[in-house]
Biopython code that builds the backbone (N, CA, C, O; Angstrom):
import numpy as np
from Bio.PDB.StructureBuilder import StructureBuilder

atoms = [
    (1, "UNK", "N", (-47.427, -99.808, 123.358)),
    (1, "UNK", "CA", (-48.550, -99.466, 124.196)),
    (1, "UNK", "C", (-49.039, -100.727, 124.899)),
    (1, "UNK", "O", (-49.343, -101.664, 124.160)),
    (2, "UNK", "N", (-49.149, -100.876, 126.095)),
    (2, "UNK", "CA", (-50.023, -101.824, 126.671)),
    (2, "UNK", "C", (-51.508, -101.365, 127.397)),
    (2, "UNK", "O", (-51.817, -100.185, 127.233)),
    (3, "UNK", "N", (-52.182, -101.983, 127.966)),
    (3, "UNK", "CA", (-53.549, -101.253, 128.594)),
    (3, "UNK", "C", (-53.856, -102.502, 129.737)),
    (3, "UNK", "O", (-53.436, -103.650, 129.589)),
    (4, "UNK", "N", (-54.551, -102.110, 130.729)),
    (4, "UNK", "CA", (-54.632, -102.236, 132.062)),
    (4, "UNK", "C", (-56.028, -102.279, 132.285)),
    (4, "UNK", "O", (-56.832, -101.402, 131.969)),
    (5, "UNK", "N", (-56.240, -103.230, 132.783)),
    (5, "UNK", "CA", (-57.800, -103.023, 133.274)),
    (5, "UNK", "C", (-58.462, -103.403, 134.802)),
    (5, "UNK", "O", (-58.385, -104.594, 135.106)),
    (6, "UNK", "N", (-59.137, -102.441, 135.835)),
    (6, "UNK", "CA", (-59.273, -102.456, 136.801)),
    (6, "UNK", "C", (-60.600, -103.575, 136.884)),
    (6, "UNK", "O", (-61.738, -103.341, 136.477)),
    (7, "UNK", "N", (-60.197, -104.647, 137.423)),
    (7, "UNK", "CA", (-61.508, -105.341, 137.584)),
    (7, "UNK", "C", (-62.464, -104.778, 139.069)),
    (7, "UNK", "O", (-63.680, -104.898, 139.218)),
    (8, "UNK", "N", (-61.840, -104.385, 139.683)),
    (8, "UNK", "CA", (-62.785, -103.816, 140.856)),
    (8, "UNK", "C", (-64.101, -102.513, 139.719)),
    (8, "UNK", "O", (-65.180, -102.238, 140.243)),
    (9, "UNK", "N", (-63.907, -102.169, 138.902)),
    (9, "UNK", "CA", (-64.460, -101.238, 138.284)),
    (9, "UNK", "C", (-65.114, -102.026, 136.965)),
    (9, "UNK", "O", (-66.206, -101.525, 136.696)),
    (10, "UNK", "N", (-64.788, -103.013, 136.153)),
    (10, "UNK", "CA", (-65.098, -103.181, 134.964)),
    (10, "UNK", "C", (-66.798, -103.919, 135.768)),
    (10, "UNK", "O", (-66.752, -104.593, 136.798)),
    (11, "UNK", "N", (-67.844, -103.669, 135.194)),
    (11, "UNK", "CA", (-68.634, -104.485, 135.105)),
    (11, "UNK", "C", (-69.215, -105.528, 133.858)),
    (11, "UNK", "O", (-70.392, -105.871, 133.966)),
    (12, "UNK", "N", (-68.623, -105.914, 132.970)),
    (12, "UNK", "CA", (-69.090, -106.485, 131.821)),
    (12, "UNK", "C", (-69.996, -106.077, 130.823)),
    (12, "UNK", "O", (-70.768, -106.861, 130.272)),
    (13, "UNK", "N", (-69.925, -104.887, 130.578)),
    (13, "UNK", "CA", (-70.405, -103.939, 129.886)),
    (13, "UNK", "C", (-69.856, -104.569, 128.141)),
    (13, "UNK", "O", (-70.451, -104.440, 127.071)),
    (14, "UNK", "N", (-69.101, -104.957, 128.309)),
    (14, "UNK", "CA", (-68.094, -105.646, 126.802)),
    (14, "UNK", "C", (-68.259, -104.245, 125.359)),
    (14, "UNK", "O", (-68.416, -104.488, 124.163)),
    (15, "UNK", "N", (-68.162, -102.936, 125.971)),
    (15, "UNK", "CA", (-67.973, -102.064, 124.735)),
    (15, "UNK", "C", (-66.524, -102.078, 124.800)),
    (15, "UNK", "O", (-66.221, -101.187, 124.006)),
    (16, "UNK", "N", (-65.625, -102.475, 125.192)),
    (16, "UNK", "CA", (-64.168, -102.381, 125.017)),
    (16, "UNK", "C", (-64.061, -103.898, 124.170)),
    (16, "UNK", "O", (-62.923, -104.044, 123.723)),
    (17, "UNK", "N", (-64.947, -105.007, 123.863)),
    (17, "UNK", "CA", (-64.709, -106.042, 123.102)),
    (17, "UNK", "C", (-65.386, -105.262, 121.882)),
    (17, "UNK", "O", (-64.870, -105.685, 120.848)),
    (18, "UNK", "N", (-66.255, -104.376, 121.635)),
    (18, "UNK", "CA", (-66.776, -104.272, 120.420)),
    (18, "UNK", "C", (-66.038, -103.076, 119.582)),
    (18, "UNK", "O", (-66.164, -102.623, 118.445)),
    (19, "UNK", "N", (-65.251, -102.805, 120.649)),
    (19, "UNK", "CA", (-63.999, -101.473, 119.682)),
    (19, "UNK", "C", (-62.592, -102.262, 119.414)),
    (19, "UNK", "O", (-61.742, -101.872, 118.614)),
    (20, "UNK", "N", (-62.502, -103.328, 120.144)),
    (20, "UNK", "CA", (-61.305, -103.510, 119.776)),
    (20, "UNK", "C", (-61.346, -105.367, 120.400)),
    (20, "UNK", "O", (-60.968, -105.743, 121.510)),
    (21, "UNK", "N", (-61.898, -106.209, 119.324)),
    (21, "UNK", "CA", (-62.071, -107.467, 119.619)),
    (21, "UNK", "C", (-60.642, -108.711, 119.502)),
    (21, "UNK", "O", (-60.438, -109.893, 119.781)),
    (22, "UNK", "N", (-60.039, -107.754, 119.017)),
    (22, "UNK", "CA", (-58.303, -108.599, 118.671)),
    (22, "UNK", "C", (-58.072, -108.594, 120.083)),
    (22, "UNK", "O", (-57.690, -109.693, 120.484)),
    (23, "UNK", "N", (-58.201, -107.543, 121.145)),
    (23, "UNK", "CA", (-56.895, -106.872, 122.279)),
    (23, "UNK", "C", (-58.224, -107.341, 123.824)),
    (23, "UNK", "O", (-57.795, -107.524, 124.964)),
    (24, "UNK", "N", (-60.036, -107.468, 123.414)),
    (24, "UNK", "CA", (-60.300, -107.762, 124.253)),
    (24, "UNK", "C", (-61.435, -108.791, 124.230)),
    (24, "UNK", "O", (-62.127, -109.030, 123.240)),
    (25, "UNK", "N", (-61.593, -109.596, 125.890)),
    (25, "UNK", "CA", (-62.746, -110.445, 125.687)),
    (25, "UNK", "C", (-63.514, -110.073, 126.691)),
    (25, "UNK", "O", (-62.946, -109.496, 127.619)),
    (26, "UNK", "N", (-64.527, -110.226, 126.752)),
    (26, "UNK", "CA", (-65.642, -110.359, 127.603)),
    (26, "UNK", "C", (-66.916, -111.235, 128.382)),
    (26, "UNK", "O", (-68.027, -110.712, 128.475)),
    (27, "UNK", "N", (-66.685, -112.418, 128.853)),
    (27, "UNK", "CA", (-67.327, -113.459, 128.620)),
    (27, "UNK", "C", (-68.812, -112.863, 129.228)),
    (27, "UNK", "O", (-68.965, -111.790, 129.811)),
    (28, "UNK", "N", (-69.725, -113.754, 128.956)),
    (28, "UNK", "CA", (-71.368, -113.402, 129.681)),
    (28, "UNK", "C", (-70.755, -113.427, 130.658)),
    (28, "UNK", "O", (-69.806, -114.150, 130.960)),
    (29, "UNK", "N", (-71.544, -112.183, 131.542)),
    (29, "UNK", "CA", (-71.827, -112.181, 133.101)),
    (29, "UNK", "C", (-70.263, -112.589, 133.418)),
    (29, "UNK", "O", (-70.110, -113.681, 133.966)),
    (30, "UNK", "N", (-69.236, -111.909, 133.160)),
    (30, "UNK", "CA", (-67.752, -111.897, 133.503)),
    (30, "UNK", "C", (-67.304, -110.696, 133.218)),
    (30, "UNK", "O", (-68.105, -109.949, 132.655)),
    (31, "UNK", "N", (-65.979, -110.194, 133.506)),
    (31, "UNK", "CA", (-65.458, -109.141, 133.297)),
    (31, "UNK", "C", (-64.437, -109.507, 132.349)),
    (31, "UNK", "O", (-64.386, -110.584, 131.755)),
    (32, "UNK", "N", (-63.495, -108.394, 132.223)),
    (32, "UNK", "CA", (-63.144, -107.912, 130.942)),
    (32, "UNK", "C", (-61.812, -108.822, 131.008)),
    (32, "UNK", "O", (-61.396, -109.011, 132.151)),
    (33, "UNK", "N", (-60.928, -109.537, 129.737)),
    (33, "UNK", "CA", (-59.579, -110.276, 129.605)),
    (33, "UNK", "C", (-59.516, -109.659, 128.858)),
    (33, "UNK", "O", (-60.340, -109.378, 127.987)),
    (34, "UNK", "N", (-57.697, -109.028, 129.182)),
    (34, "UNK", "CA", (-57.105, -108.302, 127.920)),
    (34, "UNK", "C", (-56.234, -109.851, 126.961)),
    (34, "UNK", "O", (-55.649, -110.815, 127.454)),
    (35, "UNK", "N", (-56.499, -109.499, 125.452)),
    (35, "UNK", "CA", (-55.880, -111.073, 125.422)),
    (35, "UNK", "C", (-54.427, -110.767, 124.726)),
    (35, "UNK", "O", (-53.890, -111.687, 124.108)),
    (36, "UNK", "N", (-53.846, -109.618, 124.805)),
    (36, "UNK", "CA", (-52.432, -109.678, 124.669)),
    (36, "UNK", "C", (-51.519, -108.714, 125.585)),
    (36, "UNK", "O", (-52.079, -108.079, 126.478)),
    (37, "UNK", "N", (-50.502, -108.620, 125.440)),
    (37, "UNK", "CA", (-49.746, -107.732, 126.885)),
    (37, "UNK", "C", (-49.466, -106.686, 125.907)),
    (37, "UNK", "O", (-49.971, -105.605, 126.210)),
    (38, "UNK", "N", (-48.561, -106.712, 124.423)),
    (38, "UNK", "CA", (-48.264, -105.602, 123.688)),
    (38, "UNK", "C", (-49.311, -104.951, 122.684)),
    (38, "UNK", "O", (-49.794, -105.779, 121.912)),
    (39, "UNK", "N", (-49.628, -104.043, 122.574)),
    (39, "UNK", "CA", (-50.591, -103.552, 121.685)),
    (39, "UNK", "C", (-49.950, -103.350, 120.296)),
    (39, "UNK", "O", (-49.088, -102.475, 120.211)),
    (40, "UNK", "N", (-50.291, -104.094, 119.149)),
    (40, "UNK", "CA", (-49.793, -103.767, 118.091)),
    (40, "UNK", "C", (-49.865, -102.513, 117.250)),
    (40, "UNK", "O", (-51.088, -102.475, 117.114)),
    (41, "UNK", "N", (-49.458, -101.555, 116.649)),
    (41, "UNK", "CA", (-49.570, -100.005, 116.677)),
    (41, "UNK", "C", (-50.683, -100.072, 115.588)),
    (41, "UNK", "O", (-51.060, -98.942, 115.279)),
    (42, "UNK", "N", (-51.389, -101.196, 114.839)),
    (42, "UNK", "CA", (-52.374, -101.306, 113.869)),
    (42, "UNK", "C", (-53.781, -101.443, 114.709)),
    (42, "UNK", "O", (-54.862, -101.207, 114.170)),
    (43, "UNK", "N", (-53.668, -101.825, 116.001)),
    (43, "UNK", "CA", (-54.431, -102.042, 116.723)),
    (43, "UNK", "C", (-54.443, -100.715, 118.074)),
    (43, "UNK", "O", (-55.181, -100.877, 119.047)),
    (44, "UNK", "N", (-53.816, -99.838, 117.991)),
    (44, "UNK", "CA", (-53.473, -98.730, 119.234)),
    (44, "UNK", "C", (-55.127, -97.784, 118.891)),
    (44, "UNK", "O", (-55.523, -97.091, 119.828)),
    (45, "UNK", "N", (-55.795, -97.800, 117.887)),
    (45, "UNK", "CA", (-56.709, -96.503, 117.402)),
    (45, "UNK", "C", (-57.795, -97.278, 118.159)),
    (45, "UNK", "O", (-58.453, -96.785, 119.075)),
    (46, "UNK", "N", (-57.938, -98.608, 117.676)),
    (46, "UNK", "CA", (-59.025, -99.356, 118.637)),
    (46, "UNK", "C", (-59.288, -99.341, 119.864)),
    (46, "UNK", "O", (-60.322, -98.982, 120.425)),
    (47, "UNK", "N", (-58.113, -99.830, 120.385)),
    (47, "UNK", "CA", (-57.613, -99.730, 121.685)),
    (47, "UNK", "C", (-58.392, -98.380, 122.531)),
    (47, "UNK", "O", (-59.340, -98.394, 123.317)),
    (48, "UNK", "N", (-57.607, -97.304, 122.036)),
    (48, "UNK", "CA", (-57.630, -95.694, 122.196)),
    (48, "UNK", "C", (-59.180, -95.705, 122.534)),
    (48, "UNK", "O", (-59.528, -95.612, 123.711)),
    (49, "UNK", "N", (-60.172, -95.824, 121.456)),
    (49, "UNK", "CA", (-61.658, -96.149, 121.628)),
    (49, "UNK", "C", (-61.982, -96.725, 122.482)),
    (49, "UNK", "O", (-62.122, -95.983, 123.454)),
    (50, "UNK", "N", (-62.246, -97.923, 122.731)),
    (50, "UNK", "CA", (-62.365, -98.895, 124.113)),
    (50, "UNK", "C", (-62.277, -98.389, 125.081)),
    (50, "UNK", "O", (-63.271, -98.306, 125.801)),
    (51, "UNK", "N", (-60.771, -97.731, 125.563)),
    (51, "UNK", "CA", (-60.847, -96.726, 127.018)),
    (51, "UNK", "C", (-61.740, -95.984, 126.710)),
    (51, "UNK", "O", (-62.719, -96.127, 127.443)),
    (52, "UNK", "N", (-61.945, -94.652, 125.339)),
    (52, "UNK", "CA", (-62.417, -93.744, 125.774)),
    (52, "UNK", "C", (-64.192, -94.459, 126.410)),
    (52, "UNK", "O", (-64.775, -94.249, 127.474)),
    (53, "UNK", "N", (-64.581, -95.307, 125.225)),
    (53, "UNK", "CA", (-65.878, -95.450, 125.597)),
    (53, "UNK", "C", (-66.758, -96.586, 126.914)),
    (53, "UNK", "O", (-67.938, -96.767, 127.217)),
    (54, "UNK", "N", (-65.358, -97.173, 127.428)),
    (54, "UNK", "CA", (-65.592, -97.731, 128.783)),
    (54, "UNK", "C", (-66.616, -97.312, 129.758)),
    (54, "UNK", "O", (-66.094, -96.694, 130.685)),
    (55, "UNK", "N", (-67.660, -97.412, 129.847)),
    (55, "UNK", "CA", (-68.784, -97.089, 130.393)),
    (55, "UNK", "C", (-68.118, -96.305, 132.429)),
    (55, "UNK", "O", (-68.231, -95.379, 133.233)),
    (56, "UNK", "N", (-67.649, -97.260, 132.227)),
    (56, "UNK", "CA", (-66.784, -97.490, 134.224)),
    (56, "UNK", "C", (-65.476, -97.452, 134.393)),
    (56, "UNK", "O", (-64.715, -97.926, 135.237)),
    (57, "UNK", "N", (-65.320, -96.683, 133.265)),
    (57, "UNK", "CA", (-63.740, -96.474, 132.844)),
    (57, "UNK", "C", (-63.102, -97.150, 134.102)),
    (57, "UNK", "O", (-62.828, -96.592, 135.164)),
    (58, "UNK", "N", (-62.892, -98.669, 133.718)),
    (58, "UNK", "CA", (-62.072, -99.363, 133.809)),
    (58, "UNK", "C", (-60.896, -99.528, 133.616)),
    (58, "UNK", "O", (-60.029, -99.734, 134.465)),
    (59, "UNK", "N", (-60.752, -99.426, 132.155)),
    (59, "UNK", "CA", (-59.392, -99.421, 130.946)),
    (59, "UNK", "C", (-57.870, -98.430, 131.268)),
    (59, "UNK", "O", (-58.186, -97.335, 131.734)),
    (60, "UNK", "N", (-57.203, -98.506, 131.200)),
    (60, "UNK", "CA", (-56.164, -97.460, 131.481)),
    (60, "UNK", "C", (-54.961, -98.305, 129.764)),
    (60, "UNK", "O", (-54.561, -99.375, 129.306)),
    (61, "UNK", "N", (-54.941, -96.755, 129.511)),
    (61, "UNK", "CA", (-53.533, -96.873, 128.609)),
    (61, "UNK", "C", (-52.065, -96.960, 129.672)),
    (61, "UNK", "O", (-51.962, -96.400, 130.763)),
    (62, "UNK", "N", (-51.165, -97.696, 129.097)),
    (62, "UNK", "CA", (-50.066, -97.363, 129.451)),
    (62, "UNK", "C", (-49.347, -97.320, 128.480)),
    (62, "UNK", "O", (-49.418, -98.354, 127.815)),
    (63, "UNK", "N", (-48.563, -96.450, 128.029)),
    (63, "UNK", "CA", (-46.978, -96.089, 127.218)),
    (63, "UNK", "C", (-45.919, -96.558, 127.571)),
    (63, "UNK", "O", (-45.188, -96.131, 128.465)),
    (64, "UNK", "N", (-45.730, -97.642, 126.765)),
    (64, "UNK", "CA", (-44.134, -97.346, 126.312)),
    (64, "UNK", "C", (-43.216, -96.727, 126.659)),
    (64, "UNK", "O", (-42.162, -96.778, 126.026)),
]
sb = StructureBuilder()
sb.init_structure("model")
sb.init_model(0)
sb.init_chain("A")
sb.init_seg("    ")
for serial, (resi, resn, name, xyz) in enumerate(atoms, 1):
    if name == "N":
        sb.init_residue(resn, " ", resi, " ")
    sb.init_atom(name, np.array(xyz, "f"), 0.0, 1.0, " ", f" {name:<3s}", serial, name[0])
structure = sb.get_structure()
């Protein structure tokens, strides 16, 4: 699994760092860094969360 994130859309909301803080960062007053390219499958449920609860659904899953 990897995931994608639209910066024209993310506003720094950082609920995708608080579901899944391994896979994201959020600096103050910055938008969103994914900090790995492969999603580890121990880390995919987190992940999964983060999109859903993306305020500006930013986030996009991609499959494998």
């Amino acid at each position: 699994m990897k995931v994608e994130a639209d910066l024209d859309l993310c506003q720094g909301h950082a609920m995708c760092s608080l579901e899944a803080p391994d896979v994201f960062d959020v600096p103050k007053h910055g938008k969103v860094r994914i900090l790995m390219d492969d999603i580890p499958e121990k880390l995919c449920g987190d992940v999964r969360s983060a999109v859903r609860y993306c305020p500006t659904r930013a986030l996009r899953i991609v499959e494998d």
